[in-house]
N, C-alpha and C positions, 0 to 999 in steps of 0.2 A: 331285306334288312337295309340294305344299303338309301334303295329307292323311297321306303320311311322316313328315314333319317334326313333325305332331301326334300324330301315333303314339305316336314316338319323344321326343317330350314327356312322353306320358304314361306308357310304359314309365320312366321313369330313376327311377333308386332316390336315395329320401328319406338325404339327409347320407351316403350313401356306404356304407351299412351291410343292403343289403340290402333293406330296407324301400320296399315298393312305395311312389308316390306316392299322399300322403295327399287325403281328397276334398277338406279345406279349401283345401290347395293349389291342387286343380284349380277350388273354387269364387274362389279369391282369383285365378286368371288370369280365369275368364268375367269375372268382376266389374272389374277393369280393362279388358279387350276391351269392355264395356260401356261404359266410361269413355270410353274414347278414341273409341267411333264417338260417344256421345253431342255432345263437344267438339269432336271435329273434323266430323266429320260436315255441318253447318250449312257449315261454312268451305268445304268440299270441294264440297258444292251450290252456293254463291255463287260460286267461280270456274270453275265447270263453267259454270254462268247464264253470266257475264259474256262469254260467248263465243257466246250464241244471238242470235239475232235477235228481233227486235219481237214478228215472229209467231211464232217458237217459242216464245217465254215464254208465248205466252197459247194455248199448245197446253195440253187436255184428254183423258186424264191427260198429266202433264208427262213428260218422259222427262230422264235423267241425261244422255246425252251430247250433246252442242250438233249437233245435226242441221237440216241444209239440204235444201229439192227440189233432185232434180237439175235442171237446165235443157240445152237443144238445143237448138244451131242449126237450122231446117229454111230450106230454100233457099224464097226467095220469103216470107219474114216479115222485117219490120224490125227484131223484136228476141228474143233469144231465148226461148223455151216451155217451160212446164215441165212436165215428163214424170211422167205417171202408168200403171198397170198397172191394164188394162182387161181386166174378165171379160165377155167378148161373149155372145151371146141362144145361143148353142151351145155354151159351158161351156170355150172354152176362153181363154187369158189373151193379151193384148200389149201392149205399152207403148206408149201412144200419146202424142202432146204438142195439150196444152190452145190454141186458139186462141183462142176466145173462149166466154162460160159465160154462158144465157140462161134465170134462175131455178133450176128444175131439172135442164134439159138445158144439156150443153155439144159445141160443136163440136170435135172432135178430128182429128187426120192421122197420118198412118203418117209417122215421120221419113223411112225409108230411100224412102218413094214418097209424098213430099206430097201426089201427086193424088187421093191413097187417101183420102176424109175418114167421119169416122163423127161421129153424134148418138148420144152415150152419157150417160144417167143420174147424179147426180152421185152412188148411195149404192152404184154398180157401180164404183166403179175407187176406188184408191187411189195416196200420193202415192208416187214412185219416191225414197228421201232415201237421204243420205249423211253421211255424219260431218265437218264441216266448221267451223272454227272463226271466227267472226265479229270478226275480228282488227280491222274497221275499230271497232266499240265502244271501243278504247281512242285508235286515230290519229285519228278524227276530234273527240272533244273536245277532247282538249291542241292542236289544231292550231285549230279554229272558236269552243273556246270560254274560250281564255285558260287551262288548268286550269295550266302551268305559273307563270301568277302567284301564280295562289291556293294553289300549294305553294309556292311559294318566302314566301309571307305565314303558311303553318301553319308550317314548316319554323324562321321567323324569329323566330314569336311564341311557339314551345315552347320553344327554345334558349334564348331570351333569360329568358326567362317562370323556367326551370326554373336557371337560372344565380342569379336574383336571389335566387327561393326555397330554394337549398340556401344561401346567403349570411345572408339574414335568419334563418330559421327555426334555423340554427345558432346566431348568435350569440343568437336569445331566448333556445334551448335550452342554450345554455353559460351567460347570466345566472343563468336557474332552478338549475339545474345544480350551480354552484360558489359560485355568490356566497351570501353568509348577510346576508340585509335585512329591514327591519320591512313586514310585506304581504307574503312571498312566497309563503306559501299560497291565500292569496287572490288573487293574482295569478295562479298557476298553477290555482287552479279559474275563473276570467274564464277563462283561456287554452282549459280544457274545455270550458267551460259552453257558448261558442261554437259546438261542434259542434252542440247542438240546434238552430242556427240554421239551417232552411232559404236555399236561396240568392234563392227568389219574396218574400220577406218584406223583404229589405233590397236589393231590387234597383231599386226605382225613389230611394232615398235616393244608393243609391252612383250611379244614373245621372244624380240632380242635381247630383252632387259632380263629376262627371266633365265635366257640361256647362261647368258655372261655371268649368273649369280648360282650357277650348277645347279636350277631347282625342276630342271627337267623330269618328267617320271617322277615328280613327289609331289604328295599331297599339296604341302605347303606352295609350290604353282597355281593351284585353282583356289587356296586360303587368301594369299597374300594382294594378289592383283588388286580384288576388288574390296577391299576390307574397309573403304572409304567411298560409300556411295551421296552422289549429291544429291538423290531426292532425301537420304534422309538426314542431312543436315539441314537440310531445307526446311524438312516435316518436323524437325524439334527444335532449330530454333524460331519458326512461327507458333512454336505451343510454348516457348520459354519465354517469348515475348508478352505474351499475356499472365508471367508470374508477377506479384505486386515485387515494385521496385525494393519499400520500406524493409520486405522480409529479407532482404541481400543486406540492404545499409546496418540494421540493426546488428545481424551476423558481424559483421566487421566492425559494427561499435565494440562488439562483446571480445574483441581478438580472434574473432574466427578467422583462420586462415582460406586462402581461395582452394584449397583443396578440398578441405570441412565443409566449404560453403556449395562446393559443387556435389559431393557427396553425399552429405547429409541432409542438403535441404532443397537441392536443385531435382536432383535424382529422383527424390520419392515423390515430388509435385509432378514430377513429369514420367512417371509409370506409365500413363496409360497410352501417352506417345509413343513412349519404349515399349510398349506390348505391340501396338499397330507396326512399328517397323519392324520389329521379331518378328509377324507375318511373313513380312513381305519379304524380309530376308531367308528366312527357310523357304520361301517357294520360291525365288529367284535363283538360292545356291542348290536346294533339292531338285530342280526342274534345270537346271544349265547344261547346254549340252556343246555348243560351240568349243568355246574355252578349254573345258578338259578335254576333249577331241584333239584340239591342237599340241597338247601341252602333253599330255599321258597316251605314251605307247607299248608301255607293258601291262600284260592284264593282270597280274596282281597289283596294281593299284587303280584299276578302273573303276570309275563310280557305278551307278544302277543304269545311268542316262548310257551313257559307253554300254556295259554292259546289251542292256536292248539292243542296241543299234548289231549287236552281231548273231540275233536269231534272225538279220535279213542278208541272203548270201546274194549270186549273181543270178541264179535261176531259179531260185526257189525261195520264199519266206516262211519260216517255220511260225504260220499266225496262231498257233495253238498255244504255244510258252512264249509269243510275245504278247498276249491281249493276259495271259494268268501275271506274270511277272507286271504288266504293268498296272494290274489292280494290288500287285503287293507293295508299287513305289506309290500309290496310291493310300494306304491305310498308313502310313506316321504320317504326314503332313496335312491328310484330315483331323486325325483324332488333334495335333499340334492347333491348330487351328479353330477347332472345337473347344480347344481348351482354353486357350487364348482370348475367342472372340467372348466367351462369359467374363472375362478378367476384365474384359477392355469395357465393356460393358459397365459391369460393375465400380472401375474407378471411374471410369467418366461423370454415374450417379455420385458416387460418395462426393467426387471433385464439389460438382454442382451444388451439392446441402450446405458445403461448406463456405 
């Protein structure tokens, strides 16, 4: 089916006029087809993982779909065996189950006749698996390890976080924007110039500021710092700049005061600015991991990003509930972003008609 469908891809005529499809055409699909395994590709590994166990992740080479040994009851073992296909000293194959394995030999039984036992070589048999999804990787964290708080703490610190930033960053960018003052160029290159700023460089200043103000171990630490970012004064008012002037003068003919005018007419012309930095804010405060590191050392108020970081101990990383958990900080910030990028979409059209 699949291989028709490509066929018939590449049979259709170029704009309807006869004209076989062109090679650039057919290079400008591989080239997309490339795109997308490239980007999704990773994503489609990570939650295929998120579903193996301990020891399939640290299986060599790795395989795509999350496969389990099978295991058997055999009557007279206390618990069950896991079954491997055994090539005996006469060529030919059975499945026998593992009781017990001494270096390189292991003791084996015939399920269906326990009595049956055989000593077979461990580079003579292989594992009998099955496609089986390790469902417990997601129910036993949210259940052992609290992961419900620490989303409901990313969940609270993004919303919040990203409420105050579209708030502030608006009203800088309507300052810059509209108002005519002595220093606003200079103002608005300070407001740039910032971007150079690493965030290692001014992190132990903002974490003294933070101490001195008792917001140690509370949310309001990873809220407050950043709630004024300069790309997105930046990124709104270069989109404020292009609102017509006339529609501010007129407001203020009518007695509109400058808070009515920022609110009411500034604000809705400029949604779909406001929808692109909500992106970029949800995945800057969902995704930060520095910052609250520094700032939060008790884990009832740890976010998801904290959280992760403690399925990796000094000898051992538990990759099974950290590749599950991290396809669960995974699903709000897509579906958010899903949702958002129709929005942006959408006013940018309607912007444009008008």
């Amino acid at each position: 089916m699949a291989v028709m469908r490509l066929s018939s891809l590449l049979g259709r005529r170029r704009n309807g006029r006869g004209t076989p499809l062109h090679w650039t055409d057919i290079a400008a699909y591989a080239y997309l087809v490339l795109g997308v395994v490239l980007m999704f590709g990773p994503v489609l590994w990570l939650v295929l993982s998120s579903f193996k166990t301990q020891s399939a992740l640290l299986e060599f080479p790795p395989s795509l779909l999350p496969f389990a040994q099978v295991e058997v009851t055999v009557p007279g073992q206390p618990q069950k065996l896991p079954l491997f296909r055994v090539t005996l000293p006469d060529g030919s194959t059975r499945e026998l189950a593992q009781v017990r394995r001494i270096g390189l030999m292991a003791q084996m039984v015939d399920p269906a006749n326990p009595a049956q036992q055989f000593r077979v070589a461990i580079d003579k048999r292989e594992p009998v698996r099955h496609v089986a999804l390790a469902t417990e990787n997601y129910s036993e964290p949210l259940q052992r390890f609290a992961f419900l708080r620490f989303l409901s703490n990313s969940v609270f610190v993004t919303l919040v976080a990203t409420l105050i930033t579209l708030l502030i960053n608006s009203m800088a960018a309507y300052g810059l924007a509209v108002y005519q003052f002595p220093g606003k160029q200079a103002a608005t290159l300070a407001v740039i110039g910032t971007l150079m700023i690493p965030m290692t460089i001014i992190l132990v200043p903002v974490y003294l500021v933070v101490t001195e103000l008792g917001l140690t171990n509370s949310l309001w630490a990873v809220i407050l710092p950043g709630a004024a970012t300069p790309t997105g004064v930046f990124l709104l008012r270069q989109y404020m700049l292009t609102l017509p002037k006339d529609l501010i003068e007129a407001a203020r003919m009518d007695k509109a005061s400058e808070w009515q005018i920022y609110w009411r007419i500034v604000m809705p012309l400029t949604l779909p600015a406001l929808a692109v930095l909500a992106i970029f804010s949800i995945m800057w405060r969902w995704n930060e991991f520095l910052w609250p590191l520094a700032v939060l050392t008790k884990t009832e108020v740890y976010t998801l990003q904290i959280a992760l970081n403690a399925f990796q101990g000094e000898l051992q990383t538990q990759w099974h509930y950290l590749l599950a958990m991290t396809v669960v900080t995974l699903i709000p910030v897509s579906l958010v972003f899903v949702f958002l990028q129709r929005f942006v979409t959408t006013g940018i059209g309607s912007t444009g008609m008008k």
